[in-house]
C-alpha positions in Angstrom: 22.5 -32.4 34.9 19.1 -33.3 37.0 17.2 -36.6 36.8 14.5 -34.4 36.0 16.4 -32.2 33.4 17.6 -35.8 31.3 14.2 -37.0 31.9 12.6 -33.5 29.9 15.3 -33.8 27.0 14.3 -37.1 27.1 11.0 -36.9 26.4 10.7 -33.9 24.2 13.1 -35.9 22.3 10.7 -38.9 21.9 8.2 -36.8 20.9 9.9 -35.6 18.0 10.9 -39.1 16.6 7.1 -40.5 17.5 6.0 -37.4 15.2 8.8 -37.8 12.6 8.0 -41.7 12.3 4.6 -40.9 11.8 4.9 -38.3 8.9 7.7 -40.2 7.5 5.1 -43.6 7.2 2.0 -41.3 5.9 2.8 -41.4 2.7 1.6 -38.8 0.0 2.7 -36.1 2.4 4.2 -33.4 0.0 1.6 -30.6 -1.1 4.1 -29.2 -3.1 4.2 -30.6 -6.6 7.5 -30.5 -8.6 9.8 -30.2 -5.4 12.6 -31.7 -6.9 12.4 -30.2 -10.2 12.6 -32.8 -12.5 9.7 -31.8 -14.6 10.2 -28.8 -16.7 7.5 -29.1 -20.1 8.3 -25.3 -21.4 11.8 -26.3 -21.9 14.7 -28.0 -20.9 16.9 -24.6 -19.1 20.6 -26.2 -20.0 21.4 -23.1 -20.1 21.0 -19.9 -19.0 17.4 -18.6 -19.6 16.2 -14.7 -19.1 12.5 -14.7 -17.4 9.6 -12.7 -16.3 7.9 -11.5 -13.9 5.1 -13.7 -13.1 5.9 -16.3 -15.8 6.1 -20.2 -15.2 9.1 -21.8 -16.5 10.0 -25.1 -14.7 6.6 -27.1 -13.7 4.4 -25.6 -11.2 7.1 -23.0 -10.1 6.7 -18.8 -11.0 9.2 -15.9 -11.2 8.6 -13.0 -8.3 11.5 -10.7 -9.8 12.1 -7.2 -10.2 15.4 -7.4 -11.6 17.1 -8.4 -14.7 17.1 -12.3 -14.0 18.1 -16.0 -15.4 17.5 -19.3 -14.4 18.4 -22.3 -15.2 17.8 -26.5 -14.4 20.9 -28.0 -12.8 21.9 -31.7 -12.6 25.3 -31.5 -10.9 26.4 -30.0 -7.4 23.4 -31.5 -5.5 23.3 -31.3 -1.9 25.0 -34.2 -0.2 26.8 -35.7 -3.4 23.3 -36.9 -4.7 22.2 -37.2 -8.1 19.4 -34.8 -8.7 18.1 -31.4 -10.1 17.8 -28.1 -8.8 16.6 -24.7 -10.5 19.3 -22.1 -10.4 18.4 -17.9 -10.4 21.0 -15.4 -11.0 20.4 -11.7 -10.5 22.6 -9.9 -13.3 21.3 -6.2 -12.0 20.9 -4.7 -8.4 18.2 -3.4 -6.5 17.6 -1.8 -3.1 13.8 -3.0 -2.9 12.6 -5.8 -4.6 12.4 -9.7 -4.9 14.4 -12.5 -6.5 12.5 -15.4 -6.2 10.4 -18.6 -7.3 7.0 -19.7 -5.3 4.8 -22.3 -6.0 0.5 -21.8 -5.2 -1.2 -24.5 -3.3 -4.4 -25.9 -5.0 -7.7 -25.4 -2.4 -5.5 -24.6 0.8 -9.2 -24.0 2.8 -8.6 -27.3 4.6 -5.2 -26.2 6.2 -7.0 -23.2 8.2 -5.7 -24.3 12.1 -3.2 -26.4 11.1 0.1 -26.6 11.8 2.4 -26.8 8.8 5.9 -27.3 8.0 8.2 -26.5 4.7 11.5 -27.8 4.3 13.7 -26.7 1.4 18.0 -27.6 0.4 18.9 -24.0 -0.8 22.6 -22.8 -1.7 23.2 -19.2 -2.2 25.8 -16.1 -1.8 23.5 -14.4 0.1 21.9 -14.0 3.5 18.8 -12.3 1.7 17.8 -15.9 -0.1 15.3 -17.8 2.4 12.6 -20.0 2.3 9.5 -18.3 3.1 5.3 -18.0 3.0 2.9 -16.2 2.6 -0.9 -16.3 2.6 -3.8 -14.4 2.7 -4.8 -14.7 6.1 -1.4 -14.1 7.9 0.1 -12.2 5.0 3.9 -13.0 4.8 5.5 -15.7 8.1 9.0 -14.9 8.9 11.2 -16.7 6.8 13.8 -19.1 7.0 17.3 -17.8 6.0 20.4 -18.9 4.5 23.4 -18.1 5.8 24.8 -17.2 2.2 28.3 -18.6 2.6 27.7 -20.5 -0.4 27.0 -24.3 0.8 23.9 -26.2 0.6 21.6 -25.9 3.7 18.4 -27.4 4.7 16.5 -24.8 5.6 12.9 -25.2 7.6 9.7 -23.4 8.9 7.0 -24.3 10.9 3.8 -22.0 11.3 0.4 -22.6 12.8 -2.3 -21.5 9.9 -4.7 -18.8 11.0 -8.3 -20.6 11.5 -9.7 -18.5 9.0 -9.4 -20.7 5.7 -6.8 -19.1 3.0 -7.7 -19.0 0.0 -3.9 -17.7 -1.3 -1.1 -20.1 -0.1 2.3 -20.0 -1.2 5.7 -21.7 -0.8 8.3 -18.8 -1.5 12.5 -19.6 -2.4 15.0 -17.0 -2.7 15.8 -13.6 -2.5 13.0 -12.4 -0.3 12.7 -11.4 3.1 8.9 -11.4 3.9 8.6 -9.3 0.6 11.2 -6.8 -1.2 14.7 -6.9 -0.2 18.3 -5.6 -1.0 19.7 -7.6 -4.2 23.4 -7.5 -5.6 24.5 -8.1 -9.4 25.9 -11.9 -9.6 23.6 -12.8 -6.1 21.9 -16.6 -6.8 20.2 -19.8 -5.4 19.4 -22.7 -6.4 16.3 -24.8 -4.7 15.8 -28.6 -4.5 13.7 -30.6 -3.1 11.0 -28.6 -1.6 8.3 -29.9 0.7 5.6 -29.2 2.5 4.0 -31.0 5.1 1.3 -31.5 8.1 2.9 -31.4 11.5 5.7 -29.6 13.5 8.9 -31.9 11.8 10.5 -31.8 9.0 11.1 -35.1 7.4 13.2 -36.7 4.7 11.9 -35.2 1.3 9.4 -37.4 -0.1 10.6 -39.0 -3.7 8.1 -39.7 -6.4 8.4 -41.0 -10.1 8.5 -39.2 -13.3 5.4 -40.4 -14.3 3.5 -39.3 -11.0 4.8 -36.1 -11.1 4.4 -35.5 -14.3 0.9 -36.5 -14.2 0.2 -34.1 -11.4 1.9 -31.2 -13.3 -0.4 -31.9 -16.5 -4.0 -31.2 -14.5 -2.5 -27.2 -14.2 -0.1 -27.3 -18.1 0.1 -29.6 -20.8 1.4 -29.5 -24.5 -0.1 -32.0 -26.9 1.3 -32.7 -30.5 -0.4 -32.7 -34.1 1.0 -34.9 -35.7 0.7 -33.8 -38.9 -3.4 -34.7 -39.1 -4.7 -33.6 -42.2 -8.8 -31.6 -42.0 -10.7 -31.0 -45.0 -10.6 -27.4 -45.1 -11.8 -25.1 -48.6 -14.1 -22.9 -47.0 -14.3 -20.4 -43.7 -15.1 -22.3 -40.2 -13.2 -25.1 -41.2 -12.7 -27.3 -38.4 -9.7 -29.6 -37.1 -9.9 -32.3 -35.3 -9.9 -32.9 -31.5 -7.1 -34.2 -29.6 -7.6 -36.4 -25.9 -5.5 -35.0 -23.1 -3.7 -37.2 -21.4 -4.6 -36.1 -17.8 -8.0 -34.1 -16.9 -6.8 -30.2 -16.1 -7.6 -28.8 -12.6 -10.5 -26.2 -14.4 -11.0 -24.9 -18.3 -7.3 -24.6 -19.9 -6.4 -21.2 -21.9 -5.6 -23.4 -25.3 -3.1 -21.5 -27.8 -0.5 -23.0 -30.3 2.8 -23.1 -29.0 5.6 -20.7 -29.4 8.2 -23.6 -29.7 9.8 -23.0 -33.2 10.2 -25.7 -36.0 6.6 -26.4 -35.7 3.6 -24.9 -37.9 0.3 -25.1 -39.1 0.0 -25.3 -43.0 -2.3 -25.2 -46.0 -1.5 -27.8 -48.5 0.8 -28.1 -50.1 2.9 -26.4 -47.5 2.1 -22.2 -47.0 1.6 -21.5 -43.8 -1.6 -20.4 -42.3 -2.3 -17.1 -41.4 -1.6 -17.7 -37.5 -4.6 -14.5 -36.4 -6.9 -17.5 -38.0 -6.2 -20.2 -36.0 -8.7 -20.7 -33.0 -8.2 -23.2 -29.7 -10.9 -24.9 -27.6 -11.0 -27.1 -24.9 -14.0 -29.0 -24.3 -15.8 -31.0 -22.4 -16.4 -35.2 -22.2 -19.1 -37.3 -20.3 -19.3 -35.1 -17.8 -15.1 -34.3 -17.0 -13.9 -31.7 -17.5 -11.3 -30.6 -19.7 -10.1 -33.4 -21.4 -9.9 -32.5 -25.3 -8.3 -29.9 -27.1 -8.8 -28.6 -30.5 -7.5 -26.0 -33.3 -9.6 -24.9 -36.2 -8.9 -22.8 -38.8 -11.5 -19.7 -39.5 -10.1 -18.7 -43.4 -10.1 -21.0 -46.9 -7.6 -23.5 -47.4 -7.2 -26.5 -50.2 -6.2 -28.7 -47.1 -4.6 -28.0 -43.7 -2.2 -29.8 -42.0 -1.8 -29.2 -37.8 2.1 -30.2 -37.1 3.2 -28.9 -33.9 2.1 -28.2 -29.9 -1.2 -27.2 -28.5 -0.5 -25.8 -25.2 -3.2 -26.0 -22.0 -3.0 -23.5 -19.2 -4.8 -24.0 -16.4 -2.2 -22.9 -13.6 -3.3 -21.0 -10.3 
């Protein structure tokens, strides 16, 4: 090997680590929310769960399926021995043309026009059709990232330069996908964890967060608040309940509806429940921030009525 050859290595190689060093020290560097998976308010996925098209189950994450599909929250099996969680899809029907996958939408993405970004992703998978991949509305669909499918975790990466025309669509896409639809196989899967994305060319370590900040950050786009039993003077129509403080302002207004979680109603006292077409959900506005109450009134005649259950808010992208 040339001096001149060791001295390119050498310096293309200090280039990466001075870049590296410097995303690893920014701090606050993942614009993906939920990219370990830890929060999951709809429910808790122990076990296998059937979904939908288009449907959020684990925090901030959405289904892009056209097959008969499960998922599922796994704690054990993390890449590199680690303690962790990952979200698990299984196809249980085949398909010559269509997706298998989660993504996750990235809020105001304007300011990444020109820039360029990288994702990083640990993925396991039987299948050479799962990859990490993106898309947005500017550059339409990037080539994506593959997995080899042999079954191991791999961390997977993929940089891309952001056309200078700001997107307005932006979206981190995991699994069965290849730039859109693909071929998909009863029993094919992947699982996801830790997911990133970042500013710059290099993929650094994944950037670990609390519960609590995570949490927080999932709340401003889904949130479920409990009545606690709260009694409201009712006995004639327009009868109104009380409000309820959110405990993080949402991103923009919130679709408010009572929860489909069973075990928990709204009653008239003593304890018939309310005709459910009656109920009515607001959100509403405080000193001048947004979205930061929620309340449920009840539009027919009731002695008394007791609220004893979830209010959901849905302000996702």
């Amino acid at each position: 090997m040339t001096k001149a050859r060791e001295n390119s290595d050498y310096t293309g190689l200090a280039a990466d680590i001075v870049a590296g060093d410097t995303a690893a020290r920014a701090g606050r560097k993942n614009l993906i929310l939920n990219g370990s998976m830890q929060v999951s308010q709809r429910g808790d996925y122990t076990s296998a769960t059937t979904i939908a098209n288009g449907s959020y189950y684990q925090d901030r994450w959405t289904a892009v399926i056209g097959v008969t599909t499960s998922t599922q929250t796994k704690s054990t099996d993390q890449p590199n021995g680690q303690v962790g969680k990952s979200i698990r899809v299984l196809a249980s029907s085949a398909s010559s043309a269509h997706q298998c996958a989660i993504d996750q939408r990235v809020e105001n993405p304007e300011w990444l026009a020109g820039r360029t970004i990288t994702f990083s992703v640990w993925m396991r998978s039987n299948t050479n059709k799962s990859s990490l991949g993106h898309y947005n509305n500017q550059d339409s669909f990037v080539t994506p990232s593959s997995h080899s499918g042999g079954g191991a975790w791999e961390k997977l990466t993929l940089t891309h330069t952001v056309s200078a025309t700001g997107p307005t669509d932006f979206r981190m896409r995991l699994g069965m996908s290849q730039a859109g639809n693909t071929t998909i196989a009863s029993g094919d899967y992947f699982e996801v964890t830790e997911a990133q994305l970042e500013l710059g060319s290099v993929a650094t370590d994944f950037e670990h967060r609390s519960y609590g900040e995570i949490l927080a950050d999932c709340q401003r786009f889904y949130q479920e608040v409990y009545y606690g039993g709260t009694p409201s003077n009712a006995g004639y129509p327009n009868s109104f309940g009380p409000w309820l403080s959110l405990p993080v302002t949402m991103r923009v207004s919130p679709t408010v509806a009572r929860s489909t979680f069973s075990g928990h109603s709204f009653y008239d006292y003593p304890g018939a429940n309310v005709n459910s077409s009656n109920l009515v959900f607001h959100a509403v506005h405080v000193l001048g921030m947004t979205n930061t109450a929620v309340r449920a009134y009840y539009t027919g005649s009731a002695d008394r009525l007791y609220f004893e259950g979830y209010i959901t808010a849905d302000a996702e992208l």
